[in-house]
N, C-alpha and C positions, 0 to 999 in steps of 0.2 A: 636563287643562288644554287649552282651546283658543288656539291660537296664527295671529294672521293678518294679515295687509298690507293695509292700507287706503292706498287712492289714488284719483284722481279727477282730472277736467280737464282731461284730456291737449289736446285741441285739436288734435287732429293736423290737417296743413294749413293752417294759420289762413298766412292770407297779408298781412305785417305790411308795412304800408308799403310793400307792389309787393317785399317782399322774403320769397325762400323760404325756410322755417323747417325743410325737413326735415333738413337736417343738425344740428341741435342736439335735432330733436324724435326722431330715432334715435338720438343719444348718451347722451340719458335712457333711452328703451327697451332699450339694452344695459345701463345700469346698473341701472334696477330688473331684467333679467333676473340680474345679480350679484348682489342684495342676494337674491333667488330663492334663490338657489343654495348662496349665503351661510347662510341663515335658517332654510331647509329648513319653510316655515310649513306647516299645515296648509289655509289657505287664502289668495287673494290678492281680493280685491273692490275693484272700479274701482266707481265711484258718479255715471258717469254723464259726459257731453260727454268723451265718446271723440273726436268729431269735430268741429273748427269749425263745421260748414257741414251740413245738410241731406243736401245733394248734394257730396259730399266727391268729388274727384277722384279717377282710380283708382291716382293714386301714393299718395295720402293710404291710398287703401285697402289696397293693397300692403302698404303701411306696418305697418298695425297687423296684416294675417296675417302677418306674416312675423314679429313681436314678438310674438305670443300663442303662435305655434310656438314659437319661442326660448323663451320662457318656460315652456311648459309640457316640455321637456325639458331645462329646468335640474333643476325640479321633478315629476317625473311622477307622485307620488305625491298633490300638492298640489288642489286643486279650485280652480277659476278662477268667481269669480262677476260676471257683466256688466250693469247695468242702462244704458237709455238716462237720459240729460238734455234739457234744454233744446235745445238746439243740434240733438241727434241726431236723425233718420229714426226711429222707432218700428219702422215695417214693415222700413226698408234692415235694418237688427238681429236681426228678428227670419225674415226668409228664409232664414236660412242657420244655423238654431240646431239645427236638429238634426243639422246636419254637424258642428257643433262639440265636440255629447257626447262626440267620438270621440277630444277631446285632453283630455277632462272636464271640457270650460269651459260654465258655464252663462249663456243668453245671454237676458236678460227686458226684448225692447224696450218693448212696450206692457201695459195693463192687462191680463188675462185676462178672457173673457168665456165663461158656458156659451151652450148655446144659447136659452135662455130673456132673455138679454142681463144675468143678474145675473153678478156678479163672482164669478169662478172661484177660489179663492182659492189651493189645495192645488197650485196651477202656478206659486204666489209662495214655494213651502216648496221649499228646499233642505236636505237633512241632510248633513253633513261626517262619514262614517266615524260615528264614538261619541263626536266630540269639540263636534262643537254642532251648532246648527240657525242658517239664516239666512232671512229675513223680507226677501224682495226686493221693492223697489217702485220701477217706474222713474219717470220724470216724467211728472206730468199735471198738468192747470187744474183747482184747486180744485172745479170744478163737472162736471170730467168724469167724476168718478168712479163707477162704476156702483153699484148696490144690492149690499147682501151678504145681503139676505132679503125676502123677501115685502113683510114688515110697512111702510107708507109711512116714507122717513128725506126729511124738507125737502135741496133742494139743496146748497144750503150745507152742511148737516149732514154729508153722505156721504161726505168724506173722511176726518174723524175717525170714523167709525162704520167706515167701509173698515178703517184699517190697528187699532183695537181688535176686530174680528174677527178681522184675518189673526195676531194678537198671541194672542186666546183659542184660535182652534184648534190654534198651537204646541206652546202652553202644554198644550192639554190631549194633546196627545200627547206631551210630553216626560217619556216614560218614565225616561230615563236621568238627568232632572236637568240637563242639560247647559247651556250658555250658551248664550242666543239672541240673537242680531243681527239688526239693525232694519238694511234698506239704503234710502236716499229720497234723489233729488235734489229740493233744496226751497232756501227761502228761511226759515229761522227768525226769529221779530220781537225784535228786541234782539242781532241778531250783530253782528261790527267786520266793518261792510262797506268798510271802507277800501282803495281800490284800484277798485270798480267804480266807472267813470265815469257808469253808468247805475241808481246804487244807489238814485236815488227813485221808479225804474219797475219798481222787485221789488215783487214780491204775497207778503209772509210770512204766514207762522200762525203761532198761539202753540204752543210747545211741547208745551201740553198736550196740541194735534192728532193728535201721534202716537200718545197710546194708550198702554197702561202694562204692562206685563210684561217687556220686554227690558234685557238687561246694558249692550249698548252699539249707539248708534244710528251708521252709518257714512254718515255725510252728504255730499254735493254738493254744487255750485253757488255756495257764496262759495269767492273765492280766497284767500282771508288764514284761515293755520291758526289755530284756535282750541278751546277745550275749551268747551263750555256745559251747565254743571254740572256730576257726575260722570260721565256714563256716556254723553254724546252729543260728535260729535267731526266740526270741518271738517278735512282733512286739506289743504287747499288746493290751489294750483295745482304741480305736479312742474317746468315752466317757465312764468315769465312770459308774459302773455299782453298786459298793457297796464305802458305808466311807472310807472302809480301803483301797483302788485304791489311794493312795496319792503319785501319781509320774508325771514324764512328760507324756502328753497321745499325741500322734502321729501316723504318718506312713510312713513304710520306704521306702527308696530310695535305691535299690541295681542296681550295675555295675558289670558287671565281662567278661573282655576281651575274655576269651578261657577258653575250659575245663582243669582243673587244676590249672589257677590262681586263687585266691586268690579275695573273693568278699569286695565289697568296700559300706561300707553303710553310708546313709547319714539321718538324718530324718525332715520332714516336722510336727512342732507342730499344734497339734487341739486346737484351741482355744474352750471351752467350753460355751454357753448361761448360763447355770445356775451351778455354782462350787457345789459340795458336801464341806461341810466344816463343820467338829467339835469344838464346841467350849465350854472351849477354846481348841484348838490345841494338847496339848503335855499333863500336869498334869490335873489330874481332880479336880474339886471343889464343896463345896458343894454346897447345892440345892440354898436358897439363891443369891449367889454370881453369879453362873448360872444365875438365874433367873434375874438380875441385868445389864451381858452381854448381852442376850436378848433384853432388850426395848433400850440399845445402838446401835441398828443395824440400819445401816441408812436402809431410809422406801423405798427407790429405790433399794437397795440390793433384788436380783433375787436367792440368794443360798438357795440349801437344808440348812437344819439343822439339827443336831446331839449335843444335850446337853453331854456334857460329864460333870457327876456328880459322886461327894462320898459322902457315906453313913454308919455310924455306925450298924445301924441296917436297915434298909429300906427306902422308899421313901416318902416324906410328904403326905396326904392325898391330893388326887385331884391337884397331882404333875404334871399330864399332861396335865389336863383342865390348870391350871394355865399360864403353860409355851406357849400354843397356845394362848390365852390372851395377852401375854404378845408381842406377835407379830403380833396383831390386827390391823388392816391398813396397816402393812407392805408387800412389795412384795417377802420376802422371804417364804419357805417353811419348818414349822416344822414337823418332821419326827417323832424322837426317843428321849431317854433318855440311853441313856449308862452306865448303872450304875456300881460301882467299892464298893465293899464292904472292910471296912476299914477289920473286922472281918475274912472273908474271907480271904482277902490275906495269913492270917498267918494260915490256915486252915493243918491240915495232911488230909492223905486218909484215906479211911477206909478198913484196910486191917485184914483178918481174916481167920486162913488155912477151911479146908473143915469141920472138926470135930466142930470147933466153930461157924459155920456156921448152922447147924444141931441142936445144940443144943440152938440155939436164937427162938423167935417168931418173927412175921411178925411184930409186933411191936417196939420189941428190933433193929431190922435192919433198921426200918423206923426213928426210934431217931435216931440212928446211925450217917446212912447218914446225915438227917437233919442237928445235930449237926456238920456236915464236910463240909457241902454245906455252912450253916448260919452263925452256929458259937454259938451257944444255942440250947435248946433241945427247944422241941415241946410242948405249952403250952398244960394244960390239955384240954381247948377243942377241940384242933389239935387230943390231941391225941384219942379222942373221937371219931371224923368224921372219921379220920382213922379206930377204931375197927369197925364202923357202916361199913366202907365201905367192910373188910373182910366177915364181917357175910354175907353181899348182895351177894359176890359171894360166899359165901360157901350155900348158898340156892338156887344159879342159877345152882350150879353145880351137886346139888343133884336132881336135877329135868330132 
């Protein structure tokens, strides 16, 4: 049986709201070092946005050597598998991986490459002891993916022909029969992406991309846990990372006897230092009433905060000063205001074919909109600063 901890998304660093996250983002890193320790797995595989940021800070970076240490002397028998995401540095990852064989963690920032620039594949195969193999693949653009043979594969096509290669030559070395694992940070088409704010500028692929041979695919990149199908699994985010993340946040526990059964997951909840919580919760209220929930929060409450308000027309003057006031002594953290336009909601689009388009000013489009975004047109001195601002580029342009 192979036995292993699937997790992802840590974000280490993410800096929320001008406010610093490492102390709840190392009271997860001690805890997944416990459920380590706990679980005794055969492996643990992160799937990718280890770091918020590119260029992660070097407390950020501190951070996670000093939790992969921890971690791997919970466990020293345990194999540690690392792929980069989205977020991550590829190269920052992949400089320091062979320092890292030495706590047995294996660390796969970017694609491999031979020297002939096709894809190296057998530097994406990890074998676990007798107990499996895993198929590591950290993130790329659909079109970066390099060839895996001679023969021409169209752009497009390369990704799925990539990981149905790195699938076949598993396959055909798995002597022993054992389970294989798919790792990929991606974007699947049809997951619940509930929770990204930015979920209509993900690039998915269909399933079928990944290619067919593996027990269980150990996915990245949505934060909201989910199963998709049997054998492919988001693990989600371990802490929240945005408001809308309102689910259970954990990390999972996968079993899977032999190649071809059927994997069995179990999951291990994170308890969170300081919750995200909007308030209140569900309907929004006005400014007022908000403002009212606010000075009822007990003073030892530790949560972000997210005003959720509505608004006829906009927000009261010095509506944020206010509501940080109104949390003064307290140990919670005010963030935002989330505001809901009564006017808006019942808004149209502003739709208009090419010929009516042509025959508007820069101005007439600018009400337009306004009026579909607001809900009213644009007072005359809006529309004022607007013609000021046309004129400014119509003279930077003639220059």
């Amino acid at each position: 049986m192979f036995r292993f901890i699937h997790t992802s998304d840590w974000h280490l660093g993410q800096n929320f709201y001008g406010y610093d996250r490492s102390e709840e983002q190392r009271d997860f890193l001690r805890q997944l070092a416990d459920i380590v320790r706990e679980q005794e797995p055969d492996a643990l595989l992160v799937s990718g946005d280890i770091f918020h940021t590119a260029a992660p800070s070097n407390a950020a970076v501190n951070m996670y050597v000093d939790a992969m240490l921890d971690i791997h002397k919970a466990c020293p028998g345990m194999t540690i598998i690392v792929i980069a995401g989205n977020h991550d540095s590829a190269s920052r990852l992949d400089s320091d991986k062979r320092l890292w064989r030495l706590a047995n963690v294996n660390v796969l920032g970017g694609i491999a490459r031979n020297h002939d620039g096709f894809a190296d594949l057998e530097r994406h195969v990890v074998k676990v002891g007798d107990k499996g193999i895993v198929a590591a693949v950290p993130f790329a653009y659909p079109n970066s993916f390099p060839k895996v043979e001679q023969a021409e594969v169209e752009r497009g096509q390369r990704q799925q022909a990539y990981f149905q290669a790195l699938l076949d030559l598993v396959n055909a070395s798995n002597a022993g029969n054992v389970p294989v694992v798919l790792m990929a940070h991606l974007a699947v088409a049809n997951s619940d992406l509930t929770g990204h704010s930015n979920n209509m500028k993900m690039e998915c692929v269909e399933m079928g991309m990944l290619g067919k041979g593996y027990d269980y695919a150990a996915l990245g990149h949505i934060h909201r846990p989910q199963q998709l199908g049997g054998c492919a699994r988001y693990c989600g985010t371990p802490v929240p990372v945005s408001f809308d993340e309102q689910c259970e946040h954990s990390v999972s526990i996968v079993e899977i006897d032999g190649h071809g059964a059927l994997p069995r997951v179990t999951t291990k909840v994170i308890k969170n230092l300081k919750p995200l919580h909007t308030i209140p919760a569900r309907e929004p209220v006005d400014f007022e009433t908000a403002l009212a929930l606010l000075q009822s929060i007990d003073d030892d409450d530790r949560s972000y905060i997210r005003l959720n308000v509505k608004v006829d027309d906009f927000l009261p003057v010095a509506s944020q000063e206010r509501a940080a006031m109104a949390l003064k002594g307290k140990q919670c953290r005010f963030c935002e205001i989330k505001v809901t336009s009564t006017t808006v909601a019942t808004r149209g689009s502003v739709k208009m074919t090419v010929e009516e388009f042509n025959k508007k000013t820069p101005l007439d489009i600018a009400n337009q909109f306004y009026l579909d975004e607001v809900g009213h047109a644009m007072s005359d001195k809006q529309q004022e600063m607007f013609n000021y601002i046309c004129q400014l580029v119509e003279e930077e342009n003639r220059q």
